[in-house]
C-alpha positions in Angstrom: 203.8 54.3 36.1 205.7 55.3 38.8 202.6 57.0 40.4 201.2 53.4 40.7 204.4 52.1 41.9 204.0 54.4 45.2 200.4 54.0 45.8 201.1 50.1 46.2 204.3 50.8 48.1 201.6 53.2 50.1 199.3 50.2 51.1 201.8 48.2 52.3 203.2 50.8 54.8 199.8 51.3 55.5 199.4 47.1 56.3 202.0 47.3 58.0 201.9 50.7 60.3 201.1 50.1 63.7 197.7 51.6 65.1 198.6 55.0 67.1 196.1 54.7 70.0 196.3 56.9 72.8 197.6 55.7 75.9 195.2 53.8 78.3 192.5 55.0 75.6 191.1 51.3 75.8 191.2 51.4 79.9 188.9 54.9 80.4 185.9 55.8 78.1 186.2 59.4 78.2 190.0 59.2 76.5 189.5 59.1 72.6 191.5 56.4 70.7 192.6 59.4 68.4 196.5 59.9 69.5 197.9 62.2 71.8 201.4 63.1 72.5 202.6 61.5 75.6 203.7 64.8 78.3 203.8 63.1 81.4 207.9 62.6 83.1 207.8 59.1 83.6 206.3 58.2 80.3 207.5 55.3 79.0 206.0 56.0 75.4 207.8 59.5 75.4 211.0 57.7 76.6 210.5 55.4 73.8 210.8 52.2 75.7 211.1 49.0 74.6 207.6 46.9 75.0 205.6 50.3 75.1 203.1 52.0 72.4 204.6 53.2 68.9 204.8 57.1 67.8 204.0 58.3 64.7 207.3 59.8 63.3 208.3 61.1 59.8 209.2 57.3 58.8 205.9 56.1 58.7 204.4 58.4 56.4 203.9 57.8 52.9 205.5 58.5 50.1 205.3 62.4 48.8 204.2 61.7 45.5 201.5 60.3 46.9 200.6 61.7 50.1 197.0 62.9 50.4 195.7 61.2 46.9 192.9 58.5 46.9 193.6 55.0 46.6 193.0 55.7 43.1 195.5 58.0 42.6 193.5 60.9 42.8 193.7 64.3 44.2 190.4 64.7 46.4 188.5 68.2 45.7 185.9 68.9 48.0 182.6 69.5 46.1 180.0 71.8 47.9 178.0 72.7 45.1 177.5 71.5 42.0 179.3 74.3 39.7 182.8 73.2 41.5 182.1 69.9 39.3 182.9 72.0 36.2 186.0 73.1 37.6 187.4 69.6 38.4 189.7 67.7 35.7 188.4 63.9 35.1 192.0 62.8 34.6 193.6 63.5 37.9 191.1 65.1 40.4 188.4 62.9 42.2 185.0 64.8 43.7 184.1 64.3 47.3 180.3 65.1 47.5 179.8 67.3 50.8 178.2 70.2 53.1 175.4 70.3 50.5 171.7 69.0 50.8 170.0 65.8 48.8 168.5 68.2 45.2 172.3 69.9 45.2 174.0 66.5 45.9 171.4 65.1 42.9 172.8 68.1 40.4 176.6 67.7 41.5 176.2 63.8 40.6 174.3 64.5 37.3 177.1 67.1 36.1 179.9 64.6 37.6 178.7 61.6 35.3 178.3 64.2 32.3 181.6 65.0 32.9 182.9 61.7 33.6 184.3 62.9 36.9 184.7 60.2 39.5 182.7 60.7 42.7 184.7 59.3 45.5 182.7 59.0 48.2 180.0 57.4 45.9 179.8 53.3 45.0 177.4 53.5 42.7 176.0 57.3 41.2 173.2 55.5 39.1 171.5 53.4 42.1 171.8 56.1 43.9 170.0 58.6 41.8 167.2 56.0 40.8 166.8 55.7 44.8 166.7 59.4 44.7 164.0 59.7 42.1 162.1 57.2 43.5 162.1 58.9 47.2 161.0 62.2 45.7 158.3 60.2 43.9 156.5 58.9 46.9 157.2 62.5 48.8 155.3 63.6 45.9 152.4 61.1 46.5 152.2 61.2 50.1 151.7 65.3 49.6 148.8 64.8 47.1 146.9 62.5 49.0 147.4 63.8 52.0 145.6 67.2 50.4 142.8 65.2 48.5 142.3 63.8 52.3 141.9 67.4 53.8 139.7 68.8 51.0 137.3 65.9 51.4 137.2 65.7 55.3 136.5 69.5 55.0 133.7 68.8 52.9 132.1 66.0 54.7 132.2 67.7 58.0 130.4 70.8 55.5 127.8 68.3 54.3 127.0 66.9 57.4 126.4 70.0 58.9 124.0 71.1 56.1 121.9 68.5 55.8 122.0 67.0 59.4 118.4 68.4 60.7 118.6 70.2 64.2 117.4 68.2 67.4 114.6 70.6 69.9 117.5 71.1 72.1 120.4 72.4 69.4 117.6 74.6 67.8 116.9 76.0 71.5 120.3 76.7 71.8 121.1 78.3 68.7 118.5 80.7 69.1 119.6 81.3 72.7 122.7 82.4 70.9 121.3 84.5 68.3 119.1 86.8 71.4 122.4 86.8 73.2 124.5 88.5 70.3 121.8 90.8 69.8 121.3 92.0 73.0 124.9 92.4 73.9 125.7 93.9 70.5 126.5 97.8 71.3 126.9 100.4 68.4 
C-alpha cells in the first residue's frame, strides 16, 4: 500500500523535475546534454542565480522506498543468461533481458513465462517469440535451398562437361596438354 503510494508520489516529482542539461549543451554539438557540474568562477549556475539552469540536489530525488524500482514497483535484476531467471522471485523482482545473444535471450524468456517472472524490458514475450520462431524458420529455408542450389549447379556444370562433345580445336589442345605433362614429368 504504501509502496504504491510512493511510486505515484515518484511520478509526479518526476513530472515535475526540471530537465538537468548541461550548460550551452543546446549551443555546441560536441557538449552532451548529459549534466556536468558547473567549475567555471563566474558561473552563474554554480552561483545559483536567479534566471539560470537548475542543479540536481538531494531534494529532487525520489523517495527511498522507491528509489531504483521499476514503475511497477519492481526491483530490476539484470538477466545475462537464462539460469539467473531461476534465481529471480516473481513477486518482487523484475528481469531485464541483456548482454546475451537472440537463442539465450529465446531460453531466458521461455524460463521467465514458466516462472511467471515479468520481463521488463519486453512488451509482449509471446509476439516476440513467434517472431523469433518464425525468423529461424526462414534462416532454416534460405540454408537448404541455398545447398540444393550448389549441389545441382555442381552437377550441371558436371553434365555439361561429360556429354558436351569436344570442338577440333579443344581436342588439339587437350592433347597439347597431355604431351606437355609427359614430357616435363621428371622421376
Amino acid at each position: 500500500m504504501m509502496k504504491e503510494r510512493l511510486l505515484k508520489v515518484r511520478k509526479e516529482q518526476k513530472r515535475r523535475q526540471p530537465a538537468f542539461k548541461r550548460l550551452d549543451s543546446n549551443k555546441r554539438n560536441r557538449l552532451a546534454i548529459a549534466w556536468r557540474r558547473m567549475r567555471g568562477l563566474h558561473s552563474k549556475v554554480r552561483h545559483m542565480r536567479r534566471g539560470a539552469l537548475k542543479r540536481p540536489e538531494p531534494g529532487f530525488g525520489a523517495p527511498r522506498l522507491v528509489r531504483g524500482l521499476s514503475p511497477t514497483g519492481l526491483e530490476i535484476v539484470r538477466v545475462t543468461n537464462p539460469e539467473v531467471v531461476s534465481q529471480l522471485d516473481p513477486k518482487t523482482q523484475g528481469a531485464l533481458l541483456s548482454g546475451m545473444g537472440l537463442r539465450k535471450k529465446v531460453a531466458a524468456v521461455m524460463a521467465a513465462l514458466e516462472r511467471k517472472v515479468t520481463i521488463l524490458n519486453l512488451k509482449n514475450p509471446d509476439t516476440f517469440l513467434a517472431e523469433v520462431r518464425e525468423r529461424f524458420a526462414k534462416k532454416k529455408e534460405a540454408k537448404k535451398t541455398v545447398k540444393k542450389e550448389k549441389t545441382s549447379i555442381e552437377a550441371v556444370v558436371q553434365k555439361e562437361a561429360k556429354e558436351a562433345p569436344l570442338t577440333p580445336e579443344e581436342k588439339a589442345l587437350q592433347d597439347q596438354k597431355e604431351r606437355d605433362k609427359v614430357l616435363t614429368h621428371k622421376e
